[in-house]
N, C-alpha and C positions, 0 to 999 in steps of 0.2 A: 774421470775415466778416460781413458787413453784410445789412441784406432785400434781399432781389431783388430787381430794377426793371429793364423796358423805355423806353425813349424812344420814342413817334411820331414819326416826322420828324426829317430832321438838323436841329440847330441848335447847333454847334461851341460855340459860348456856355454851354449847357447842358450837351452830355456832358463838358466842362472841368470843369464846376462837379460835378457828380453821381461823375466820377473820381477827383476829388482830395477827396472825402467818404467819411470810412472807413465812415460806418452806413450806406452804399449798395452794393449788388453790382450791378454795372451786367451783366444778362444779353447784352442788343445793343439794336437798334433796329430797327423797323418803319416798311420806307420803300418807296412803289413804285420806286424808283431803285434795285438793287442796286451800284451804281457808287461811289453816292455818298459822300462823303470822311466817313466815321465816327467818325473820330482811334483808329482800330484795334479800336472795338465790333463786333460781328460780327450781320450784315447777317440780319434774326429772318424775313423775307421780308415782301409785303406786309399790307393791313386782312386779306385772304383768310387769311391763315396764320396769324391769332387763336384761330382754334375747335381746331386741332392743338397749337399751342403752349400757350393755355391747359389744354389737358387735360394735358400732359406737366409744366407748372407750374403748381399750382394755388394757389401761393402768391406769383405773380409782380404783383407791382406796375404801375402805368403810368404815367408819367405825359406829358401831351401837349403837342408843343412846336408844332405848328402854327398859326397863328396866325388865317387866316379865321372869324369868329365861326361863320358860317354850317357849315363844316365841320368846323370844332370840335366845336361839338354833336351832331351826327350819329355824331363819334369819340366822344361822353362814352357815347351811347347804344351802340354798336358796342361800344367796349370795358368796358362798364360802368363804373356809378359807382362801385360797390364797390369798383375796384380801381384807382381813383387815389392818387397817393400827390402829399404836397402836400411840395414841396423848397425849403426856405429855406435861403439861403449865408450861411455864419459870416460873423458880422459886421454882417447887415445889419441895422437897429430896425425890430420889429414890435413895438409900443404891449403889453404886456399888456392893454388893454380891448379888442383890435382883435379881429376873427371873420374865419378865415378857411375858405372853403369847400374840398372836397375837390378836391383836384388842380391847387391853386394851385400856382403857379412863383415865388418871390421871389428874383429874379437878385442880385449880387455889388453892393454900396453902392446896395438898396433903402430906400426909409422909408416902415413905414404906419405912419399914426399913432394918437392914440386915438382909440376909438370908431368906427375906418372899419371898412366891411366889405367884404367882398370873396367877391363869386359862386363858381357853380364854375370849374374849372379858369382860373383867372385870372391871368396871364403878364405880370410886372409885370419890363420890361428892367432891364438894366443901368443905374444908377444911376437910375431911378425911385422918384417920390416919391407918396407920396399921403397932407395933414392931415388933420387931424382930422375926425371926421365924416363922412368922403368913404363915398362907396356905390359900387361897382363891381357890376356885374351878371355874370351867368351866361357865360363864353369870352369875355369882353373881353380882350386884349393891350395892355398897355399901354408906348407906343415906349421905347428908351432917352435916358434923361434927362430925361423929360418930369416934370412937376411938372403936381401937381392937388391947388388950395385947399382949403382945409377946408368943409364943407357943399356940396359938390360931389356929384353921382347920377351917373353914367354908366350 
């Protein structure tokens, strides 16, 4: 059985990825939508139901699939930094010299490359790329399949 982890927010992309990863226990998801199509995670209840569930887990991981920069960080702050966990999918190149901050997301045929770094929680799509040198800052998402040149800041 793998560490424990929540997702924020659906994003079908992600609990694919984190499911089909044996060093993850996917606990559920926190989402104010209880409707919402989970792919059979079970629904952790809203931001509100952190302070219960944290006390009952206090080894549960998080990591945040929402994408607004703006609301992202207010989730980094809400659910601590401490307890992001950063998920990179088999397969994809992250550079050995590359830095990546806590509670990055590196989706399914990712590429950072050397020397980039990458803020916190930093949500890099499906087949997204980013050369050499590149800077990404603090809740940046970045689209699927975009590409970003080497000595590039965001």
């Amino acid at each position: 059985m793998g560490r424990p982890i929540a997702i924020v927010g659906v994003d079908k992309d992600l609990l694919d990825l984190i499911q089909a990863m044996p060093e993850w226990d996917l606990v559920g998801v926190f989402d104010m939508h209880p409707a919402a199509d989970a792919l059979g995670a079970p629904h952790l209840g809203g931001d509100d139901a952190w302070p219960d569930v944290q006390s009952q887990r206090p080894d549960l991981g998080i990591v945040l699939s929402i994408d607004p920069t703006g609301l992202k960080s207010k989730l980094v702050a809400h659910y601590g930094r401490d307890r992001l966990q950063t998920v990179i999918a088999p397969g994809t190149h992250v550079a050995r010299s590359a830095t990546l901050g806590a509670g990055c997301i590196v989706q399914r045929a990712a590429h950072v490359g050397p020397d980039s770094v990458l803020g916190v929680s930093v949500k890099m799509n499906v087949g997204a790329t980013i050369h050499h040198d590149g800077r990404i800052g603090d809740c940046v998402t970045l689209a699927p399949g975009c590409r970003i040149l080497g000595n590039v800041t965001l």
